[in-house]
N, C-alpha and C positions, 0 to 999 in steps of 0.2 A: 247808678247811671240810668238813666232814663231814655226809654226806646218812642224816637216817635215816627208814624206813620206817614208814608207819603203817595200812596194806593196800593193798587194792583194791579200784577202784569196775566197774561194765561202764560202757563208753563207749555212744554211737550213732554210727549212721550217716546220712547222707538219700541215696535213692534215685534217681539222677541219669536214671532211665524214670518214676517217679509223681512223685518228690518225698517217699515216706511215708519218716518216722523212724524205724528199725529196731534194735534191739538191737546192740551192737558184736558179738558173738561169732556174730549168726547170719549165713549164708554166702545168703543167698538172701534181696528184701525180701519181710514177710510180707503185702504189697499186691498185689503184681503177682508174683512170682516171680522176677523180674531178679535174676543171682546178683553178688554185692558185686564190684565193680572192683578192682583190684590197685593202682590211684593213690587208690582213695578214704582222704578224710583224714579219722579218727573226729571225734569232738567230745564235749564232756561234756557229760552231760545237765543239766538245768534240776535235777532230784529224783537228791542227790546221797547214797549209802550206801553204807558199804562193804561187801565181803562178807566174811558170816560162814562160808558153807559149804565145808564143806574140799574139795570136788573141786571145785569152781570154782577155788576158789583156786590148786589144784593147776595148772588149765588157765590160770590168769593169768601163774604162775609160770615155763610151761613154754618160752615163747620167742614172737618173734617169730613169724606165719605163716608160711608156704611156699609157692609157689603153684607147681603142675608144669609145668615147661615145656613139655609135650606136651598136657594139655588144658585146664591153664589152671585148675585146682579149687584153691580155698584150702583148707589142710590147717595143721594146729595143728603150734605149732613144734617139739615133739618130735619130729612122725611120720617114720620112714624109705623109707614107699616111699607113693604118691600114694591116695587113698581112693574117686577114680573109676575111673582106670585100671591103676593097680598101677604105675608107672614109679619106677625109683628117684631118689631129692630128694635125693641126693649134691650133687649139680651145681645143685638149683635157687636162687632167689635170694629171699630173707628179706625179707619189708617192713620199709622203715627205720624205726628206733626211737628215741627217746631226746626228741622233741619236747614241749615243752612245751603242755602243752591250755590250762589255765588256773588258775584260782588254784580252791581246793578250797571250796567251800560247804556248811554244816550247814543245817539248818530247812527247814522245809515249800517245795514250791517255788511260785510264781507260777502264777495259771491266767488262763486267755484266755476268754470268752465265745465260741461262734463265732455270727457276723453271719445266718448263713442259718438254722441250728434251734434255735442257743439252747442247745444242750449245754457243757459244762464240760471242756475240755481243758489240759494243762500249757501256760506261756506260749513254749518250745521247738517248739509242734507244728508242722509245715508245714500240717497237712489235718485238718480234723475227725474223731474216732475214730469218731463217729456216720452223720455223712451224707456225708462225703467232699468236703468243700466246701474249698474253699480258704482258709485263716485269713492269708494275706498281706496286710496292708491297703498298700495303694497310698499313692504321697506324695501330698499334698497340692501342685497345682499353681500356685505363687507367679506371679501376672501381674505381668512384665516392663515396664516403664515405661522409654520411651525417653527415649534425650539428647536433646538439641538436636541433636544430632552426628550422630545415626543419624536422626532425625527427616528431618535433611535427605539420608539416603543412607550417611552415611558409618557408620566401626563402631566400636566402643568396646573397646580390647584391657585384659586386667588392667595395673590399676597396677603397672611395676617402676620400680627406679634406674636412670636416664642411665647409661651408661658413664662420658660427659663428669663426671658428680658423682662417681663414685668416681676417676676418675683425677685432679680438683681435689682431694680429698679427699686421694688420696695423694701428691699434691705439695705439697700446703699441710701435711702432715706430717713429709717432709723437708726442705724449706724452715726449719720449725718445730725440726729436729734441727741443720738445718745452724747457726741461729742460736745454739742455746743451745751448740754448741761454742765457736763463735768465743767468746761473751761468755765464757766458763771458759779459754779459749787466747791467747787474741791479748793484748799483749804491748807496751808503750810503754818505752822509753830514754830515763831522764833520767842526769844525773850529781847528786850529793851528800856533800856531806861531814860525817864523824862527829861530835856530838855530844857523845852520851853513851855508856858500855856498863854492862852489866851482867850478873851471873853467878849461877848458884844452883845447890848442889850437896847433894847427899841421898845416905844411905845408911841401909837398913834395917838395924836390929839385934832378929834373929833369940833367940827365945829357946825352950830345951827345959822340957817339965811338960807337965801334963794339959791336954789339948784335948777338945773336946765334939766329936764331928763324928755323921753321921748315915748309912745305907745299910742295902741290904741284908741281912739277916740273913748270907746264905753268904758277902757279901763282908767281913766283918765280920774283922779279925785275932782269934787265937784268945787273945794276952795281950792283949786291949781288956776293958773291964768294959761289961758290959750294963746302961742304965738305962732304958729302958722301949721297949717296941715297941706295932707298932699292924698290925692287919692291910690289905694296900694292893694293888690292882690291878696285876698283875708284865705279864702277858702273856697271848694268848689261843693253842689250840691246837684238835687234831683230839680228841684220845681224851681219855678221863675220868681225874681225878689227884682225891689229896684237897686238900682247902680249894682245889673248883671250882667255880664254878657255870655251869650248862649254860643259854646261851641261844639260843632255837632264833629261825628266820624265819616266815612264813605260810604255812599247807601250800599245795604245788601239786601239779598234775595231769601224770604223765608219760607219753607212750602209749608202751606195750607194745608195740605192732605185733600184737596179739589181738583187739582188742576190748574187751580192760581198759585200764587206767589204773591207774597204781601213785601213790599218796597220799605223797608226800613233804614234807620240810621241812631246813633245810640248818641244821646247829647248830655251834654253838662252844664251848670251854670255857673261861672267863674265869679264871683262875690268880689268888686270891690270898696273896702271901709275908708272912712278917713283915719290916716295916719300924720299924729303931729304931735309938733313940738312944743312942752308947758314949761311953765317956771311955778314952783312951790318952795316954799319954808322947806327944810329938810334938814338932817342930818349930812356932812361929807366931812371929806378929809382934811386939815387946815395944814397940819405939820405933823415929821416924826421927828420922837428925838432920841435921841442915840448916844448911849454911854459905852464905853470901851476899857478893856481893863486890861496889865499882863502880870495877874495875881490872882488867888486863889478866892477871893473875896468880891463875886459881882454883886451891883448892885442895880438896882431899878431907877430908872427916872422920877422926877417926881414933879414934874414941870407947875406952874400955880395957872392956875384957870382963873378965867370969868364967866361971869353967870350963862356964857353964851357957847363954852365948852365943857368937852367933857372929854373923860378916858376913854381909848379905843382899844383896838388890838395890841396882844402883848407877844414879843418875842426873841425868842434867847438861842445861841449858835457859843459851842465853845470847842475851843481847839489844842490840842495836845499835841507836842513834836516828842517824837522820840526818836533815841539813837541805837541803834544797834551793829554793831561791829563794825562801826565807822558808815552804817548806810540810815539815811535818814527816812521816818516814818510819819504821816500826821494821823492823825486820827479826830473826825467830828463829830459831835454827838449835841443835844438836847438834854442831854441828863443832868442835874446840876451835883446831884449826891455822886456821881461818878464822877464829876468834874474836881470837883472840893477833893479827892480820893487823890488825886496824881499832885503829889509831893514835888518839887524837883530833885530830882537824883534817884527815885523810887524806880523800882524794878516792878515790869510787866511784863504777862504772855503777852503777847500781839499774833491774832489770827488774821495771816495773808493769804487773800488771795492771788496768787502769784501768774494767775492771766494779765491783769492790769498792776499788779505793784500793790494793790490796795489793804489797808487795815480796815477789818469787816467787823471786830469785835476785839476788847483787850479784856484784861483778867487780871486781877493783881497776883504778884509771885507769893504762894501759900510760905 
């Protein structure tokens, strides 16, 4: 995914000596003078703009801060040697960068009343711009109504789950697993003997001519005939292709490590190919043909071709009835030596599953 830029805003700060809201880029608050902390985390302001003017921009662009490790002065992240003391910032350590502020906001921003003169401040302010009063409003203090339970002394801890309900819970789960095995597994021994059988035998015949099929333009053979395409959503990527189209996310807020905020948005390029429809020579299905038998003796098709067919898929189903104490059993299988095996009148185990009725496997009687 690919991030692309749409400028920069100036971030704030709050003042962790007044509380006043400060400018991201200025190193000292303009309240008290307490110079900015090396852990303080900017934040976006409430009245969000990006900047237009090129040296500012220049100085959003230039890096993270620097702070010297000798006296501790925030210095802009070009600088090579410190702006109070002269020390060189070879060695000093960059304010981490790359965090996300928050999502980007246009329009006018929200103001606040403040309670003590009445002036008009952003709803971001911590302190009046006027008379320095405090614009925090306090929570509202909700009265607590006892239990019964505390009433009489005792205390009331948060609702959680019992241990004892989730370890019911997961044994009445495997319990739940152990059962539905058995009923798919387990397994009753009767004896029975054969009834009836029966056999059925198919074979596809293949024939060559024009087929319709459909794909990708590039995957398309170059002797196919082209009858109509449609343009269709292939795949998405980073960079720009033709017949793309670019769709981006919601801008967000990245901090600099400046006091700016880089305006971002993460975009995609949605690729679409032509999709259509060919006509080629091919192979496909013309007919099956289908033999059936109720004897012990199947046989194969053998249909006579011309030069414009050919054999396809082969396949075979055979079926056994058996009776056992007057209750009747089928049993189907693919085996043909097993099939050829059941005599009529011939005596079988038959392994039932007796969840569904079903014969799972037979055996001849030793």
């Amino acid at each position: 995914m690919a991030q692309e830029s749409l400028g920069h805003i100036k971030l704030i700060w709050n003042c962790p000596s007044c509380g006043t809201q400060n400018p991201g880029p200025h190193k000292f608050c303009t309240t008290c003078g307490a110079p900015q902390p090396a852990d303080v985390q900017f934040e976006a302001p409430t009245q969000q703009e990006l900047i237009k003017d090129e040296k500012e921009i220049a100085k959003a662009k230039a890096g993270p801060d620097i702070h010297c490790a000798f006296c501790g002065t925030r210095n802009a992240g070009d600088a090579k040697f410190c702006s109070q003391c002269g020390a060189d910032l070879a060695e000093a350590e960059q304010r981490k960068t790359g965090r996300v502020v928050g999502a980007y906001r246009t329009g006018p921003a929200q103001e606040i009343i403040c309670p003590t003169c009445g002036a008009v401040n952003l709803s971001s302010a911590l302190i009046c711009t006027k008379c320095g009063s405090s614009l925090k409003t306090k929570p509202v203090q909700t009265p607590v109504v006892p239990t019964q339970a505390q009433s009489a002394g005792g205390t009331q801890s948060k609702a959680r789950v019992s241990p004892l309900i989730i370890v019911s819970i997961l044994f009445a789960f495997v319990v739940l697993c152990g059962v539905l095995f058995w009923a798919f597994t387990r397994k009753e021994t009767t004896s029975g003997s054969v009834t009836e059988v029966h056999w059925k035998r198919s074979v596809v015949v293949e024939e060559f001519g024009p087929v319709t099929k459909e794909d990708w333009i590039d995957n398309i053979p170059a002797s196919a005939e082209i009858l109509s395409c449609e343009k269709r959503f292939h795949h998405e990527q980073d960079t720009a292709v033709a017949d793309a189209e670019k769709v981006c996310g919601t801008e967000y807020i990245v901090d600099d490590g400046s006091g700016y905020g880089e305006v971002v948005r993460d975009c995609v390029y949605q690729v679409y190919l032509d999709f259509c429809d060919y006509q080629i020579d091919d192979w496909q299905i013309g007919d099956t043909i289908v033999l059936e038998g109720s004897d012990l003796n199947p046989v194969w098709p053998a249909p006579t071709l011309d030069n414009t067919q050919r054999l396809g898929e082969y396949d075979e189903i055979y079926t056994i009835l058996f009776d056992s104490d007057n209750q009747n059993f089928t049993y189907t299988t693919s085996d043909e030596n097993l099939f050829t095996e059941c005599q009529i009148g011939s005596e079988w185990i038959l392994n039932i599953n007796p969840t569904f009725n079903s014969v799972v496997s037979i055996e001849p009687v030793q």
